[in-house]
C-alpha positions as CSV (number, residue, x, y, z in Angstrom):
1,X,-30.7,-40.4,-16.1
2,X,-27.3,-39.9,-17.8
3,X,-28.1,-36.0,-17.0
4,X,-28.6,-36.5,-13.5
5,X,-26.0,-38.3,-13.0
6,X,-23.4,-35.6,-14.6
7,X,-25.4,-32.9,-12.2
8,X,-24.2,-35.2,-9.1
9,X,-20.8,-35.9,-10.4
10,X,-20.7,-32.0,-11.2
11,X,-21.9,-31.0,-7.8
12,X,-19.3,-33.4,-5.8
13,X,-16.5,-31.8,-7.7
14,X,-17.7,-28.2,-7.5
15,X,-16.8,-26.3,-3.9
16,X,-18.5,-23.1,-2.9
17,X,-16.0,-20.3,-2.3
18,X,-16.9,-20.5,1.7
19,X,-15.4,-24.5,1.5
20,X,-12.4,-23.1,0.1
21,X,-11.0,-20.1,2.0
22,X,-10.3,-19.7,5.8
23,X,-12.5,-18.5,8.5
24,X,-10.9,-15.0,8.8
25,X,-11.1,-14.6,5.0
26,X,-14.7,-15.4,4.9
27,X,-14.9,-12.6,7.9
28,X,-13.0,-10.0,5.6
29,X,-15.3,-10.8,2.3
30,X,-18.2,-10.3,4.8
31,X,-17.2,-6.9,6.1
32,X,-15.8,-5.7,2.8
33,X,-19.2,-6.6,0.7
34,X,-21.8,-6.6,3.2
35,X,-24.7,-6.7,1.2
36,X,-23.1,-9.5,-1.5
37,X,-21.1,-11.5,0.6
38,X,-23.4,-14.5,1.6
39,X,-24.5,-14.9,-1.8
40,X,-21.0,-15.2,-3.9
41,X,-19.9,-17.1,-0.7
42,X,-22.1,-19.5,-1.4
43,X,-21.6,-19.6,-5.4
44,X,-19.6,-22.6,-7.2
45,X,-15.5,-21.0,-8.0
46,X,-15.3,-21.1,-11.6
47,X,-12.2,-22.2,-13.5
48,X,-10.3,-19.8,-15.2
49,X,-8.5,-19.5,-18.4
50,X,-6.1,-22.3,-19.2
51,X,-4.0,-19.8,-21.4
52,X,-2.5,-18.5,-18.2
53,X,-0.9,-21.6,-16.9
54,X,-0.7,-23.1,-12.9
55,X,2.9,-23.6,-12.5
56,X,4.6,-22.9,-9.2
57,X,8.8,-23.2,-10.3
58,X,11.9,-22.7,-8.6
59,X,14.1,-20.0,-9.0
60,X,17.3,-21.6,-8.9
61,X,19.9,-19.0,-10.9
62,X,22.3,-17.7,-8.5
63,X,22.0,-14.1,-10.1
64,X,18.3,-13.8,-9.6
65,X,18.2,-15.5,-6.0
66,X,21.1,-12.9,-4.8
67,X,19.5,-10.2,-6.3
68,X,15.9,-10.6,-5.1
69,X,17.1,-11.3,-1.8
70,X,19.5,-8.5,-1.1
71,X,16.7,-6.1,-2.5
72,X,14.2,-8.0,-0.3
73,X,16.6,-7.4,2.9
74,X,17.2,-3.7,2.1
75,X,12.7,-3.5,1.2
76,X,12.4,-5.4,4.6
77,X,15.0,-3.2,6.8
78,X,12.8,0.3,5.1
79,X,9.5,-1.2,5.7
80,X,9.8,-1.7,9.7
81,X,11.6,1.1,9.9
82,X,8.6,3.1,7.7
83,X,5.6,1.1,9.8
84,X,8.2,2.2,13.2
85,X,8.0,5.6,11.8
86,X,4.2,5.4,12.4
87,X,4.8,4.1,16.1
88,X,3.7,5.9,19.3
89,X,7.6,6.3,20.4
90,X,8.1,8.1,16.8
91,X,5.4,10.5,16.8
92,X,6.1,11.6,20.2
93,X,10.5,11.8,19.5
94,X,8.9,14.8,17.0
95,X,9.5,16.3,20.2
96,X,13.1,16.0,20.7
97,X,13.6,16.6,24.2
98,X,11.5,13.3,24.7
99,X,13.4,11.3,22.3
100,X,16.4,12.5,24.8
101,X,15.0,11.6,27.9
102,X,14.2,8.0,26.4
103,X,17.6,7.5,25.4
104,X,19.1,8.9,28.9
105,X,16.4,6.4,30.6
106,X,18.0,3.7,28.5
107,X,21.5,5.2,28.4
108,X,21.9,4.8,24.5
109,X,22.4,7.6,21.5
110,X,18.6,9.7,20.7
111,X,19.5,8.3,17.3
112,X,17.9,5.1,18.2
113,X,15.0,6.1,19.3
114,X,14.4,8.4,16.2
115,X,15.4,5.0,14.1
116,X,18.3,6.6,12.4
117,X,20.7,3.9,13.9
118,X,18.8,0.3,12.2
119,X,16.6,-1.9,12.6
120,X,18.3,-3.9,15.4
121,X,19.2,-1.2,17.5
122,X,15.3,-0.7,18.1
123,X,15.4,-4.2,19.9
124,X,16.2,-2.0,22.9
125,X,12.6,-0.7,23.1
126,X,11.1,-4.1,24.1
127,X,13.5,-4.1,26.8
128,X,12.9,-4.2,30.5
129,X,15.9,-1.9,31.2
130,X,14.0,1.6,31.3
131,X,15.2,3.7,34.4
132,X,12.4,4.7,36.0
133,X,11.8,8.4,36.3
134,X,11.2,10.0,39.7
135,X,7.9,11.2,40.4
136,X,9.4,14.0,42.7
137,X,12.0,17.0,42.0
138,X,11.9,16.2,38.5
139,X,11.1,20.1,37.4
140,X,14.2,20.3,34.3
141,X,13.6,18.2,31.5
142,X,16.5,18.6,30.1
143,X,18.0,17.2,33.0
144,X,16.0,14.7,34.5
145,X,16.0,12.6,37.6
146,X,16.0,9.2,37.3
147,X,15.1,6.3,40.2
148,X,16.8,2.6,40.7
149,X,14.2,1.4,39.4
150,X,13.5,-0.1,35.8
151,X,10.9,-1.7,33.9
152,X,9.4,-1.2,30.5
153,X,8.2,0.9,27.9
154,X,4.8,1.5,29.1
155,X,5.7,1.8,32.7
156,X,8.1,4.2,31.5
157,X,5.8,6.5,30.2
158,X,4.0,6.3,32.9
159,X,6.5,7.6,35.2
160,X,7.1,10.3,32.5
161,X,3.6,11.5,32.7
162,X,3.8,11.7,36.7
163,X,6.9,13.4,36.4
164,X,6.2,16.1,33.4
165,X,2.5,16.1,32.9
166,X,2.5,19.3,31.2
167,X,3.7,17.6,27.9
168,X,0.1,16.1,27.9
169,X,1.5,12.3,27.0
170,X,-1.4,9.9,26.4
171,X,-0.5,6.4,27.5
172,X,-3.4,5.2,26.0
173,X,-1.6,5.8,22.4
174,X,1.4,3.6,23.6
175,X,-1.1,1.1,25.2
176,X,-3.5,0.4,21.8
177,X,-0.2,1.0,19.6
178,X,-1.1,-2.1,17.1
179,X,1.8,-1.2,15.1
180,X,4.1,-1.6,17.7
181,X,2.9,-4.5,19.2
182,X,3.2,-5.8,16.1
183,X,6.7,-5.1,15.1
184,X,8.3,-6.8,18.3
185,X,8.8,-9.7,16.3
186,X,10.3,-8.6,13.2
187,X,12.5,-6.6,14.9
188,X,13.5,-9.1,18.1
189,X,13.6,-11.3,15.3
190,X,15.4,-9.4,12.5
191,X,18.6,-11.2,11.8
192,X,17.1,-14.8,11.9
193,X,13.9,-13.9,9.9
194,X,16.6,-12.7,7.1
195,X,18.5,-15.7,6.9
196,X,15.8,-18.1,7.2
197,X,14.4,-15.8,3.6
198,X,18.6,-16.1,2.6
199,X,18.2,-19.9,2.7
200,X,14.7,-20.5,1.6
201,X,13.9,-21.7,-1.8
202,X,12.4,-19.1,-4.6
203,X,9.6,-19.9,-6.5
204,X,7.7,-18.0,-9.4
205,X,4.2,-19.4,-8.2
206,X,0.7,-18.6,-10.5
207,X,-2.3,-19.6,-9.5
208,X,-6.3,-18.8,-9.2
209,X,-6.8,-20.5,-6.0
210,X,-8.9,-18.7,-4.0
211,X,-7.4,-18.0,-0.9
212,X,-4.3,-17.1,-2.8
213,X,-6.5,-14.5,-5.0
214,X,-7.7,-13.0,-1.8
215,X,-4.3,-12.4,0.2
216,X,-2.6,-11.0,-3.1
217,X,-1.6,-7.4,-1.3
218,X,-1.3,-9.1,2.4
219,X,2.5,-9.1,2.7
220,X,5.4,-8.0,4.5
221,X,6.9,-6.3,1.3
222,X,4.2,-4.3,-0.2
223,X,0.7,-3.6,0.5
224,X,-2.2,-2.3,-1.9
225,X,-5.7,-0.8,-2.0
226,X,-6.5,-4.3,-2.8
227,X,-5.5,-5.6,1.4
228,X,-8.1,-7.6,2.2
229,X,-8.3,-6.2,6.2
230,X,-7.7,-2.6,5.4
231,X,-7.3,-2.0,1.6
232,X,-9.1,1.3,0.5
233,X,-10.8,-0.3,-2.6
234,X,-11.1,-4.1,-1.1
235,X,-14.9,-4.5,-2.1
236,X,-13.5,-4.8,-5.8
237,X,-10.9,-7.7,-4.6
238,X,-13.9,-10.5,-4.5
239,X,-14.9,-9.8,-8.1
240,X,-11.2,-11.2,-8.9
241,X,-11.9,-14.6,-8.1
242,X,-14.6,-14.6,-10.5
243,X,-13.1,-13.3,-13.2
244,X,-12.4,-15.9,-15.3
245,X,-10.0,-14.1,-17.4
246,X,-7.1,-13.6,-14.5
247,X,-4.9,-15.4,-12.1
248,X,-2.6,-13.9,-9.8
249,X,1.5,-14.3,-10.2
250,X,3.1,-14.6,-7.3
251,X,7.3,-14.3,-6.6
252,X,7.4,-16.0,-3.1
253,X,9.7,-17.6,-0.5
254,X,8.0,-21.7,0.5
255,X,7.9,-20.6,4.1
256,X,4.9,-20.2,6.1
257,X,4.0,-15.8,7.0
258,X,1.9,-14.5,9.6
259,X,0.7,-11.4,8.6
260,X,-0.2,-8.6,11.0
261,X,-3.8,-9.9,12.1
262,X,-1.8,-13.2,13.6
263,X,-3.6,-15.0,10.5
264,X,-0.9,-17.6,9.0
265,X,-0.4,-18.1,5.1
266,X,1.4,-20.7,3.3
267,X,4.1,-19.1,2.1
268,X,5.6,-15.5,2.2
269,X,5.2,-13.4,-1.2
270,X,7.4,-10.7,-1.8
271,X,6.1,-9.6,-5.0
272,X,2.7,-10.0,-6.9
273,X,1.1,-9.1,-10.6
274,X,-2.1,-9.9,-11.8
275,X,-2.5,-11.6,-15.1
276,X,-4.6,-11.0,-17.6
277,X,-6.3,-12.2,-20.8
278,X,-7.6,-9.9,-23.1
279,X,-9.4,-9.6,-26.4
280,X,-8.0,-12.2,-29.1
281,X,-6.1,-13.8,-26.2
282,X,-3.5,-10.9,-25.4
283,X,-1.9,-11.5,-22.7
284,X,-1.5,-8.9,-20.0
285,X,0.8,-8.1,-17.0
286,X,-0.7,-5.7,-14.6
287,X,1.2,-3.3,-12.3
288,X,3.6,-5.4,-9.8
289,X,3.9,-4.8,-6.4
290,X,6.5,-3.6,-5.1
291,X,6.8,-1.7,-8.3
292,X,10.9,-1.6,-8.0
293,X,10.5,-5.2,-9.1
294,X,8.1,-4.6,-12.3
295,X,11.2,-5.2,-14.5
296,X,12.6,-7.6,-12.8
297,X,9.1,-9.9,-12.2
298,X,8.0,-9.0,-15.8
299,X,11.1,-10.9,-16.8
300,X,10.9,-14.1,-15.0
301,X,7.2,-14.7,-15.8
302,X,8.0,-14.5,-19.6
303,X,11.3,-16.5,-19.1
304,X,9.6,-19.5,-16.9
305,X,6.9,-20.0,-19.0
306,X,5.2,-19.4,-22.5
307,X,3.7,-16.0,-21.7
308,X,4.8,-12.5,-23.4
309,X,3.3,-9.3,-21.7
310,X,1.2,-7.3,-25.1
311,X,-0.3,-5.1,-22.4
312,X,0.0,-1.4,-22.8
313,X,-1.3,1.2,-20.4
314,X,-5.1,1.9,-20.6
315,X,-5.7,-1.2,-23.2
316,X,-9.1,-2.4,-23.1
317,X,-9.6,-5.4,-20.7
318,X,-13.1,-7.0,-21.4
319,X,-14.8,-8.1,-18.6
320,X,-17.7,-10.1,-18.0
321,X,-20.2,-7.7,-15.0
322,X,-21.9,-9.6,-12.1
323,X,-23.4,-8.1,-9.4
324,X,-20.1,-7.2,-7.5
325,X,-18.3,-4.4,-7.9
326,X,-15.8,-4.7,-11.2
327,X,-12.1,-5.5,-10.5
328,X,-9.5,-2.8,-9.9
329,X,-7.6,-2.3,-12.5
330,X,-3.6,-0.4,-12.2
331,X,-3.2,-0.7,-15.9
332,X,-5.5,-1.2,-18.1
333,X,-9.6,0.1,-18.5
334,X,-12.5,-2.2,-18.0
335,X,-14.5,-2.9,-21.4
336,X,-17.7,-4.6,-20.4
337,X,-21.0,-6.9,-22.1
338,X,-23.6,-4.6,-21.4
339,X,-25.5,-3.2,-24.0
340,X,-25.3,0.8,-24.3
341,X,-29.6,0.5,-23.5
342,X,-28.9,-1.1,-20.3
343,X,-25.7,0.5,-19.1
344,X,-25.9,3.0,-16.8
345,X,-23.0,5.3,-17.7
346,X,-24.2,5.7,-21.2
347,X,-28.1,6.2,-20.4
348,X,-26.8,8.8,-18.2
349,X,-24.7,10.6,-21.3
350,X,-27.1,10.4,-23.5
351,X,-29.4,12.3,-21.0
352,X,-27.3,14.7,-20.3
353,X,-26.3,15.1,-23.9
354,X,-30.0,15.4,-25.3
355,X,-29.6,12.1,-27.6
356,X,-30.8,8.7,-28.2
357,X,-28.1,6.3,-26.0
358,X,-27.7,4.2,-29.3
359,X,-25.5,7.2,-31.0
360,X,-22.7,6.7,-28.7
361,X,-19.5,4.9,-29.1
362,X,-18.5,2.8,-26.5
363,X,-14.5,3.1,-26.4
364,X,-14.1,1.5,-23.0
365,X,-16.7,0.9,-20.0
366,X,-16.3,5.0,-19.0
367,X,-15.3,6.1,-22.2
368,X,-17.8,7.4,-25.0
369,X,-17.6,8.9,-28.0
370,X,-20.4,11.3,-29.9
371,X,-19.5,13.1,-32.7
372,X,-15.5,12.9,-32.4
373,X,-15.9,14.3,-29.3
374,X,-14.8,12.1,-25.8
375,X,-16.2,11.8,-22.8
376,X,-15.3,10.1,-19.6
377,X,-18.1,9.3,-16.9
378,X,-17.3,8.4,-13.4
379,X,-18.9,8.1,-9.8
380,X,-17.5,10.7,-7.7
381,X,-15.1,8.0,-6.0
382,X,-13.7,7.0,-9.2
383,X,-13.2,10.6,-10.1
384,X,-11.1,11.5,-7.3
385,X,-9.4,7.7,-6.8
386,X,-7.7,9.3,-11.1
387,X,-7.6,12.3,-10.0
388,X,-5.6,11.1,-7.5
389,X,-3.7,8.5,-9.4
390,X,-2.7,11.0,-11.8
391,X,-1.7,13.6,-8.7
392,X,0.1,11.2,-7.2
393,X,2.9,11.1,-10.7
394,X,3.4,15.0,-11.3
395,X,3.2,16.8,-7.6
396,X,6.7,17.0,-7.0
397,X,7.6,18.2,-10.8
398,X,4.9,20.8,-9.5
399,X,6.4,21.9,-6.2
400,X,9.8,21.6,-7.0
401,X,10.4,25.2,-7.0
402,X,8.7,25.7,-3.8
403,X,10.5,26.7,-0.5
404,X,11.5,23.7,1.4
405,X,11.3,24.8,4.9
406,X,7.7,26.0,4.4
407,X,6.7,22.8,2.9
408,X,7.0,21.1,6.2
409,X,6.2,24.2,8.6
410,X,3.2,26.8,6.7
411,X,1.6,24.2,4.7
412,X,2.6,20.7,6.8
413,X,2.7,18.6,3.5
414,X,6.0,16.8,4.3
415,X,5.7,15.0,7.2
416,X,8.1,16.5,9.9
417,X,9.8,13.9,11.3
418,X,10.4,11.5,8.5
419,X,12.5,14.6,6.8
420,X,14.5,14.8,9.6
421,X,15.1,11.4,9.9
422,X,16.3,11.1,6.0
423,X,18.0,14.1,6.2
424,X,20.1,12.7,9.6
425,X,19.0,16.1,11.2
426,X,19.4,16.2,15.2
427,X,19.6,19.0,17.7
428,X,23.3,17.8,18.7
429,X,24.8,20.4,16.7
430,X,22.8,23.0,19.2
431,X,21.5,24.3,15.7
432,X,17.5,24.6,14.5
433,X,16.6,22.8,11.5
434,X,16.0,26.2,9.4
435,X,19.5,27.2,9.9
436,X,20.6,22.9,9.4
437,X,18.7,23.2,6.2
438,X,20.4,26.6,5.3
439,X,24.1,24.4,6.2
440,X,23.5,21.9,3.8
441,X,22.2,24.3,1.2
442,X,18.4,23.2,0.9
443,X,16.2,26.0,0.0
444,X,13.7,24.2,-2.6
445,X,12.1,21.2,-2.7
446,X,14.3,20.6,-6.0
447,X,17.4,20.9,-3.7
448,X,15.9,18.7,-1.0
449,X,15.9,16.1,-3.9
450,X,19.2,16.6,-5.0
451,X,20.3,16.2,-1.4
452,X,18.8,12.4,-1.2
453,X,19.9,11.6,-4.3
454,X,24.0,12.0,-3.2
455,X,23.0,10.5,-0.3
456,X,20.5,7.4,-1.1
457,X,20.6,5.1,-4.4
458,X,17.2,4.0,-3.3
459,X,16.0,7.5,-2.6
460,X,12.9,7.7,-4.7
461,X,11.3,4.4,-3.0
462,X,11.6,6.6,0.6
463,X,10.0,9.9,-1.0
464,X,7.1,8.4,-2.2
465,X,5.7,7.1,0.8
466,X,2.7,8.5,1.8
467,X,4.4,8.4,5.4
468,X,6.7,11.0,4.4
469,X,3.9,13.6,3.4
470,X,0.6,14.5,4.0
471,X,-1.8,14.0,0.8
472,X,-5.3,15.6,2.3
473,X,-2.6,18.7,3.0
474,X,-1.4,18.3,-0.1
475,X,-4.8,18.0,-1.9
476,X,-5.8,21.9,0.3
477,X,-2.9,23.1,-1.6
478,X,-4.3,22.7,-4.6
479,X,-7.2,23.8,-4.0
480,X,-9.2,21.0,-2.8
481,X,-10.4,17.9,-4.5
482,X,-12.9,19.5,-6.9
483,X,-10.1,21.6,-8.5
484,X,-7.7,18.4,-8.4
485,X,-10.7,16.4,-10.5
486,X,-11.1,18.9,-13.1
487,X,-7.0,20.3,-13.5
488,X,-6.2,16.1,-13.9
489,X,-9.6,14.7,-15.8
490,X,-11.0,17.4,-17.7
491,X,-11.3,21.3,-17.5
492,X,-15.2,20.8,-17.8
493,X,-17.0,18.5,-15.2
494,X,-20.7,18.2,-15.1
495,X,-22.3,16.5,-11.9
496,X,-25.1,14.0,-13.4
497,X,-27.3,12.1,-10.5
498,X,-24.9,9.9,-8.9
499,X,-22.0,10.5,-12.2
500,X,-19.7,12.8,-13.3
501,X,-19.0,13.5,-16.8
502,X,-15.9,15.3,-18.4
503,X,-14.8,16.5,-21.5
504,X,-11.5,18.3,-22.6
């Protein structure tokens, strides 16, 4: 009887993770793990380890607030300018004589419209003040016609496409621009949005709620693999939730968000870390996102509460397998329960290597040992996804002696019109780009770099963007990914069923 009664009291108190997170999350878990969804949706949340502690504290030194929230304005001012640079108007201002004939239609500098001039000089573009172009005698693009008439963007562009519609302009890609859409309000919005943030309260806020777990790269200030609508690696973010080790750490501002797919949130984080117990109850600080603020965030955690980060790159973090795909880890390798007989990266080795599975050393859940010898064993997506990783730290050390100019033009791996926009490049000084770049001295990429580094403090933040170059170009550079996998894993790589295994 006494049992029972603990099962009912245990079943009142327990919630399954669908009685705990919002519709649209239960939406996202379903589309990123089709085929385990239902079940772990339906599954009791366990607790997790009381090592790492609930808190959620104010930030109330003066120092810290004005520091986070001068680097938050400067990180919010580069990201809609970055997600602007992605826009239907950008792509198409490539072109400068229609970045011109925009400005002329809304009598303001082509500076604007190329987002060299801020963020709230783009209000303009949700205007209604577009002159109209005429649909007749307009034959000179460079000196255009205009009508009395005005409207908006898209009617606009419309009346461009009547008047010149040899430049092939798709409407539809102004029409379905998402990104656009959804950057009216930030930018309408800009200067109140910042000082609403200036006068909000700061808090240092750690927690394994679920929802909270689940929108841990859905922000205005960074984003991840790990986004929940459109992260490249989301099916691993469930298995966090679960993991009983780990809580999220948030740095947030108490004021509701609403993030991109109108879905609201509590509060508005500006920087997150995962934290981790490991073996013999080592604590563990994962990457932080952004990672400008690693220092910084590192800091506060260990200074509010009782924790001290132990974690160094690629320790062991042991992890207990379910059926869902195993967490992703920026930091630190996954060491798992299963025995070498049933796991089947080391079955696979031993195969390959002719031996019974029981003569390898397990170092971490990809890395074996057999006769002093290491191997590494990956599926092909976690091959490239290092390969990648590791890409991502060296190319520019690689390329820095390459020429500039046919970076961007032969081999299109930066990204035309963000270098032009960083480098303050326009056509007003009746000069082409390979003679601006031969003005200011920029031959090599190394020189490009030296160039933003007198002009921008921040300049590294900007070059790293993936919006500022092209990685699948970048990756054909190289040789494809094959050649990437085995210069930046291992010289020798061995394709085993659905595995592949290398060794130095």
């Amino acid at each position: 009887m006494k049992n029972l009664i603990k099962k009912i009291i245990k079943e009142a108190l327990d919630e399954a993770l669908k009685d705990e997170i919002p519709d649209y999350m239960i939406k996202a878990v379903k589309s990123n793990n089709p085929d385990l969804a239902d079940k772990y949706l339906d599954m009791d949340v366990p607790k997790h380890n009381e090592i790492i502690p609930d808190v959620k504290i104010e930030i109330k030194e003066p120092n810290i607030r004005n520091q986070f929230i001068n680097q938050i304005q400067e990180h919010f001012k580069e990201s809609i300018l970055n997600q602007y640079n992605q826009t239907a108007v950008s792509k198409y201002s490539n072109d400068l004589k229609f970045a011109k004939i925009i400005a002329k239609s809304l009598n303001v500098s082509p500076k604007i419209i190329l987002g060299l001039s801020g963020v709230n000089y783009l209000k303009v573009l949700y205007s209604k003040n577009f002159s109209l172009l005429q649909g007749k005698d307009n034959t000179d693009i460079n000196n255009p016609i205009f009508s009395n008439n005005k409207s908006n963007l898209f009617t606009f562009v419309k009346s461009f496409i009547k008047a010149f519609p040899q430049y092939q302009v798709k409407l539809d890609e102004f029409l379905n621009d998402r990104i656009f859409t959804g950057l009216r309000e930030p930018i309408m919005n800009f200067d109140e949005n910042v000082m609403d943030l200036a006068k909000s309260k700061l808090y240092l806020y750690i927690t394994d709620k679920p929802a909270d777990i689940l929108r841990m790269s859905v922000s205005n200030f960074y984003s991840s693999c790990q986004n929940l609508y459109s992260g490249a690696f989301n099916e691993q973010l469930l298995s966090n939730i679960f993991d009983e080790n780990s809580k999220i750490a948030y740095l947030i501002f108490d004021t509701t968000y609403i993030d991109n797919q109108g879905n609201k949130h509590p509060f508005t984080p500006i920087a997150r870390t995962i934290i981790r117990v490991g073996n013999d109850n080592k604590i563990m600080f994962d990457v932080v996102y952004p990672q400008e603020m690693e220092n910084q965030f590192y800091n506060i955690i260990e200074n509010y509460t009782n924790l001290k980060n132990e974690g160094e790159e690629d320790d062991s973090y042991p992890y207990k397998q379910i059926e869902l795909p195993e967490p992703y880890m920026d930091k630190y390798r996954i060491t798992s329960n299963i025995p070498l007989e049933k796991n089947k990266r080391a079955l696979t080795l031993a195969k390959f290597l002719n031996i019974n599975v029981n003569q390898l050393t397990e170092i971490t859940d990809d890395y074996f040992k057999y006769n002093n010898i290491g191997y590494t064993i990956y599926t092909e997506r976690e091959a490239n996804e290092e390969a990648l990783d590791e890409f991502r730290r060296g190319w520019r050390e690689e390329l820095r002696n390459q020429n500039f100019y046919d970076l961007i033009e032969k081999y299109k791996i930066l990204k035309y019109n963000a270098v032009t926009k960083i480098l303050n490049y326009n056509n007003n000084d009746k000069i082409t780009f390979k003679d601006f770049l031969k003005k200011e001295n920029i031959i090599t990429l190394r020189d490009f770099e030296d160039f933003l580094k007198q002009k921008f403090s921040d300049f590294y933040n900007w070059y790293v963007e993936e919006q500022t170059y092209n990685m699948q170009n970048l990756i054909n550079f190289y040789g494809g990914m094959q050649k990437m996998r085995k210069n930046y894993i291992g010289k020798k790589e061995y394709k085993i069923n659905d595995f592949y295994i290398y060794t130095q």
